[in-house]
N, C-alpha and C positions, 0 to 999 in steps of 0.2 A: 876261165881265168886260172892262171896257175897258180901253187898256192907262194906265199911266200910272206918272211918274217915281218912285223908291223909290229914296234913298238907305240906306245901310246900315252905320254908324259900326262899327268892332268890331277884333279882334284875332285873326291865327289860331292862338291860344294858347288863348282864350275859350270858355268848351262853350256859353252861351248865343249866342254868336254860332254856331257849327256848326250847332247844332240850330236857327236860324234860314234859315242857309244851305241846307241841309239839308233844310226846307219848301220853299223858295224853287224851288229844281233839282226837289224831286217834283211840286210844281204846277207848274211852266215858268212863274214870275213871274220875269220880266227885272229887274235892281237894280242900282246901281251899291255896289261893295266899295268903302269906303275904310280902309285899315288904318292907325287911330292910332300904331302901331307907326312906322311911314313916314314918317307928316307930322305935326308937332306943331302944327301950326295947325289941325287933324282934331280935336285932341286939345282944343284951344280953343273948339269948335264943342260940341264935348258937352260942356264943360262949360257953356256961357254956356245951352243950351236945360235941363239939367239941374240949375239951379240951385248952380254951384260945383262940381258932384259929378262926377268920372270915372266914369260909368258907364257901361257895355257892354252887351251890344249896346244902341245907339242908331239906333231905324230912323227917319228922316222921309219921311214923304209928301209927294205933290205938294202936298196942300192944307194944306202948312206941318204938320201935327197930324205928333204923335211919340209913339214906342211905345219905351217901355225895358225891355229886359228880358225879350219879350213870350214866352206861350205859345205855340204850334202853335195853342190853341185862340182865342187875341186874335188872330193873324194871318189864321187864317181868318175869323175874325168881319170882323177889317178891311177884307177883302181881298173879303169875300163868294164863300166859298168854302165849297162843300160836301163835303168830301174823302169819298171812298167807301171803306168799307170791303172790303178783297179777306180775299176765300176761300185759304188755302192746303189741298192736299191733299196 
């Protein structure tokens, strides 16, 4: 995978942001955090790409395209990533 910029709008209050972060840390995909919480101009940013709407998580990619809200499974799609299933015994 080659590496490239991932911003990551969100809140650490937010479970759809954790469970993105969450992804993030278990494949070792580098991303920048910004916490709407913090900067209200963050906060101005998701909404102008989301149509008016606060919505969380707000991921953007390098190549501008944005993912709201996404699955484990849209990330990995995005991301072209084939997460492997482990064995517990």
């Amino acid at each position: 995978m080659s590496q490239q910029t991932i911003k990551m709008y969100g809140a650490p209050w937010c479970p759809d942001c954790r469970r993105a972060k969450q992804f993030f840390g278990d494949q070792r995909v580098l991303y920048d955090w910004i916490n709407v919480d913090d900067n209200p101009d963050s906060m101005k940013y998701v909404e102008q790409v989301n149509g008016d709407k606060q919505i969380i998580s707000t991921i953007v990619f390098e190549n501008v395209s944005v993912l709201v809200e996404p699955t484990t499974a849209e990330l990995a799609e995005k991301l072209s990533i084939r997460p492997k299933a482990t064995r517990l015994f």
